[in-house]
C-alpha positions in Angstrom: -26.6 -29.1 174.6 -30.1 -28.5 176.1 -31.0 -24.8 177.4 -32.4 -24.2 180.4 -35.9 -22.4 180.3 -36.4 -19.8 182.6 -39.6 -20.5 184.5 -40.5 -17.5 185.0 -41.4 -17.0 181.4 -43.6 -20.4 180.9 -47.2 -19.5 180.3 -46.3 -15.7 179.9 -46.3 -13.3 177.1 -44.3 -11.1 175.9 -43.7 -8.6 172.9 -41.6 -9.1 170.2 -39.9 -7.1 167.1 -39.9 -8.7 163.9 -38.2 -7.1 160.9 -41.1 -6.7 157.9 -38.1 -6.9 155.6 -36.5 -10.2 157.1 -39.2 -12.1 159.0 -36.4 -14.7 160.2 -34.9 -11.5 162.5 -37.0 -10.7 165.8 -36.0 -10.0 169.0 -38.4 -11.1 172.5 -38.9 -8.2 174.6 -38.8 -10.2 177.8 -39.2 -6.6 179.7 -42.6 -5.8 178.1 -44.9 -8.1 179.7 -48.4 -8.5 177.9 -51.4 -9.1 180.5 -54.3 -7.7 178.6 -56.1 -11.3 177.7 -57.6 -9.5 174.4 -54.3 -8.2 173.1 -53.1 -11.5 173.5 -56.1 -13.6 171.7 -55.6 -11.0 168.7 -52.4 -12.0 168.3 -53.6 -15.4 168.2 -53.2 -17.0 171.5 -55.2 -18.9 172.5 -55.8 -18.8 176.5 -56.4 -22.0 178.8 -58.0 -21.2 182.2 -55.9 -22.3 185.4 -56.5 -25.2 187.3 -56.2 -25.1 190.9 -55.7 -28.2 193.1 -58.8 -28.9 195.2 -57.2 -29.1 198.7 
């Protein structure tokens, strides 16, 4: 069975918990929004410009 993605979340970030004592536990904070384009390219993102349609 195929989920459905919520498209509200493609192309976002968000923060997540991670156990340091069990990696393969985390949980996505889909309430804690990350905007700030630095915090997000230390964490290793890398970020792609938009492209807008020429009209």
């Amino acid at each position: 069975m195929k989920k459905k993605i919520n498209p509200n979340w493609v192309n976002k970030y968000f923060r997540v918990r991670y156990s340091s004592k069990d990696p393969e536990i985390n949980e996505i904070l889909l309430d804690q929004w990350v905007s700030d384009t630095v915090e997000i390219e230390a964490a290793g993102f890398e970020i792609r410009a938009k492209r807008h349609s020429k009209e």
